[in-house]
N, C-alpha and C positions, 0 to 999 in steps of 0.2 A: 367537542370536536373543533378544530383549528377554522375559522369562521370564514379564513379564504378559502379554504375547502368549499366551505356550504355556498362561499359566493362566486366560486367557479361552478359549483354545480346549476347553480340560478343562470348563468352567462351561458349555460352549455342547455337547458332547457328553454330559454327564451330569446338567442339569439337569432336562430342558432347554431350552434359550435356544432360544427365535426367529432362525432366520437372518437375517432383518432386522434384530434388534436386534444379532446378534452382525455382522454387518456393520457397524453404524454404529459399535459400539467398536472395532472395528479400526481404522477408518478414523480413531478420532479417536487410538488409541494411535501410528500410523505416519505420521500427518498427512496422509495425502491419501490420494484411494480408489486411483490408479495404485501409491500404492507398498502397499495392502490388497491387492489382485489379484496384484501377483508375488509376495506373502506364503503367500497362500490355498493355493496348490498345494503347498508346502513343508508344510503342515500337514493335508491331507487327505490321505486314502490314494491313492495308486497302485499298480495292480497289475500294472502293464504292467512286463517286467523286473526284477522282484521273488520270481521261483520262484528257491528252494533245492534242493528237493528233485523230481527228475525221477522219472516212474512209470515207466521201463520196464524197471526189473528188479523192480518191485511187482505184486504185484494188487491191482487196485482195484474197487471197487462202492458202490453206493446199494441203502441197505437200510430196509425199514422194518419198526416195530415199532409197537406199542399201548400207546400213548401214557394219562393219567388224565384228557384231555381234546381226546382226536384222535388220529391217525395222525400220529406221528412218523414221520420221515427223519431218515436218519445216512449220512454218507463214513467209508469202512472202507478201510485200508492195512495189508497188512503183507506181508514179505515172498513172493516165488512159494513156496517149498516148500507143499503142505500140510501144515502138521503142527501141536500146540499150542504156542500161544506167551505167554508173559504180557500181560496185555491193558490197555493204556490209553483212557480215556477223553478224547478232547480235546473244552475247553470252550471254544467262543468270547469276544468282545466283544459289548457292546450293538447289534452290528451282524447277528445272526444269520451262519450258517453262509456264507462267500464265500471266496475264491480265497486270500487270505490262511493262514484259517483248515485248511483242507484242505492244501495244501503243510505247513503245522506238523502236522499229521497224516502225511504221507509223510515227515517229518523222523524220526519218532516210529517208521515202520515201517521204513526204513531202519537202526536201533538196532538191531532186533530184536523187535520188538511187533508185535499185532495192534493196533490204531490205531484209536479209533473215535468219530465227530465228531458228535454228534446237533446238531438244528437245532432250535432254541427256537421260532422262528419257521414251523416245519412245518404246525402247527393252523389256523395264521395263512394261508398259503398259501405260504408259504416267503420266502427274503430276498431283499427288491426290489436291484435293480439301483444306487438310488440312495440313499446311506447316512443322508442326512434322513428316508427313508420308512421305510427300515428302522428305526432309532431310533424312530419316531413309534409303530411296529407296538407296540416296545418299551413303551410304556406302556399298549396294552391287554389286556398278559400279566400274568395275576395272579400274585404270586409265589410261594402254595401247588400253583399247575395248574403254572408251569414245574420248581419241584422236584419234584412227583411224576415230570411225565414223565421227567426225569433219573435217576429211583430207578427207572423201567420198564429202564430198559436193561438195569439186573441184573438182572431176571427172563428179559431176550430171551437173557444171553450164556450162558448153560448148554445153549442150543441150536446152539453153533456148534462144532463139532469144532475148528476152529482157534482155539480158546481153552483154556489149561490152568487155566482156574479161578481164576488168580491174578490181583485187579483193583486197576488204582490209577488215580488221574484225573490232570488238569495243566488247569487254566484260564487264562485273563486279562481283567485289569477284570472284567466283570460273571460271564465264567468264573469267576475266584479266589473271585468270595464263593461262587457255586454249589459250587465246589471245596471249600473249607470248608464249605459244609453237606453236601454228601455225606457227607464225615467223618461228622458228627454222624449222619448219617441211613440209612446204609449201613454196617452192623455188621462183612460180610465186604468191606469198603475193606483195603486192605493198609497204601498207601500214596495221600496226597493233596498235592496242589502246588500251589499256590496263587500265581501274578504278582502284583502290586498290587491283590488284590482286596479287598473287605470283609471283614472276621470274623465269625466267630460269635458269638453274643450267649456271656457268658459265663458264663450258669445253663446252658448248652448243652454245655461244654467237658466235664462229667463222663462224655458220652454217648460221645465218639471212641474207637474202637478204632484207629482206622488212624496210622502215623507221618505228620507233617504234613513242606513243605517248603514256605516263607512268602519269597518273593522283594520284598524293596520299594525306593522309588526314595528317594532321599534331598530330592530336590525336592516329593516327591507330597504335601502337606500334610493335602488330604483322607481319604485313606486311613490316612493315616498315625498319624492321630489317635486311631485306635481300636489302635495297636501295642500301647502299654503293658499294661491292662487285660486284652487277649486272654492276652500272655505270661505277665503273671503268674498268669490261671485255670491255664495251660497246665502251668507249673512250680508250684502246689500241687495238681494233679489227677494230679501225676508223667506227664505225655501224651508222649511221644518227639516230639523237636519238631525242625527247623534252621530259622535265620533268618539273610538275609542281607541287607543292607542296602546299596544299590551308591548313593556316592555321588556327586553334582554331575549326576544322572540324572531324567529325567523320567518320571512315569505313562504308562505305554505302552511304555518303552525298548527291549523286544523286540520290537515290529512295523516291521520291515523297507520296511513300505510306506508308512510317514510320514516323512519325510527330517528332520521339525523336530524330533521328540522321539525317534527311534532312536538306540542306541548299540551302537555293533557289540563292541566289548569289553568290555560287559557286559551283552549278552543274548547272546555265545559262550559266558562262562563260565558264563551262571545255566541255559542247555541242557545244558552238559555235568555242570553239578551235578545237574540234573534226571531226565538221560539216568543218570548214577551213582547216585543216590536209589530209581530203576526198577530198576537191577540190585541194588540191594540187597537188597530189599525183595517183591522179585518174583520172583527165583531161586526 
């Protein structure tokens, strides 16, 4: 696919762009609106035939906690035994907590984790059905009330017997930056994982206790912009860091539910870095 395509669709999800206007650039990049519509679905999610991870050798639940600006909800996965397990935190996209987002959560507790999804958008009244409304929610969330409620969760996980204490996160897109500030912002972080997300500012980078693991796309120019800068805070603050750079790959490459920017051979391997990054780190 013609990669201004893929990077209009990026400027029309993380602007964000008007669907009316991001429609009419389609239409004028692929020259007619018949060949923008068999376009469209290659680049939006679906999630129909998209599960990885099957629950039923999991336990599963919806859980809530108390939130710095509402009752939060979270999807929680980890294996049936009870017993304590090392605990992840998964961080969605700009699209609040959906069908996507929770199978990468039972991917998570399949490894061996307690698996645990909060939903940004809970205060909100949780994630609309349709990913324009979700986004739109997305700009009435302040960005100091969504990290607090993400630094509540550490306070909820010392109530769960099926946690040993030991935490690390995994985000993507708007997760990864969250994921990086948790670092900064959560002192007992172990371990933080970061997709193609934003950085931390870099007067912030002296504050990490936790090991970082920074996945980015070689195509993602946005994000990517801010690589330099972060690594070199990262390597003179001596911060235990992996960065890995997958290339000829788009922002997004690990979500299975978008056929235009997935890459199945390198969002295998940056799970199974990630899933090894958790055992490390987390034993």
């Amino acid at each position: 696919m013609d990669q201004r395509i893929i990077n209009l669709y990026d400027e029309y999800t993380h602007k964000p762009l008007s669907r009316k206007t991001f429609i009419k650039r389609l239409i004028q990049l692929t020259g007619s609106s018949t060949m923008a519509f068999s376009i469209l679905p290659m680049l939006e999610s679906d999630y129909i035939n998209t599960v990885v991870a099957q629950s039923e050798d999991l336990f599963t639940e919806t859980i809530a906690y108390a939130g710095s600006s509402g009752e939060m909800k979270a999807y929680v996965a980890r294996p049936k035994e009870e017993k304590p397990y090392p605990t992840v935190i998964v961080i969605h996209e700009n699209r609040g907590l959906n069908a996507h987002i929770e199978d990468v959560t039972r991917r998570a507790a399949q490894a061996g984790f307690l698996a645990i999804a909060p939903n940004a958008l809970a205060p909100l009244g949780g994630t609309p059905e349709n990913e324009d409304d979700a986004r739109k929610l997305f700009t009435q969330l302040k960005a100091e009330d969504s990290l607090a409620n993400f630094v509540k969760i550490f306070d909820y996980l010392p109530s769960r017997k099926d946690s040993n204490g030991k935490y690390g996160c995994v985000g993507f897109c708007w997760g990864g930056a969250m994921s990086n500030s948790l670092a900064v912002n959560v002192p007992n972080l172990k371990a933080a994982v970061a997709f193609y997300g934003r950085q931390a500012a870099v007067e912030d980078v002296p504050k990490i206790k936790a090991a970082l693991q920074l996945h980015y796309a070689s195509l993602d120019e946005r994000v990517n912009a801010g690589i330099a800068a972060f690594e070199e805070a990262l390597k003179k603050n001596e911060k235990p860091y992996e960065l890995y750079m997958y290339e000829g790959v788009n922002h997004a490459f690990h979500n299975n539910t978008s056929a235009a920017r997935y890459n199945e051979a390198a969002a295998k391997l940056a799970w199974e870095r990630t899933i090894a990054f958790f055992n490390k780190h987390l034993s």
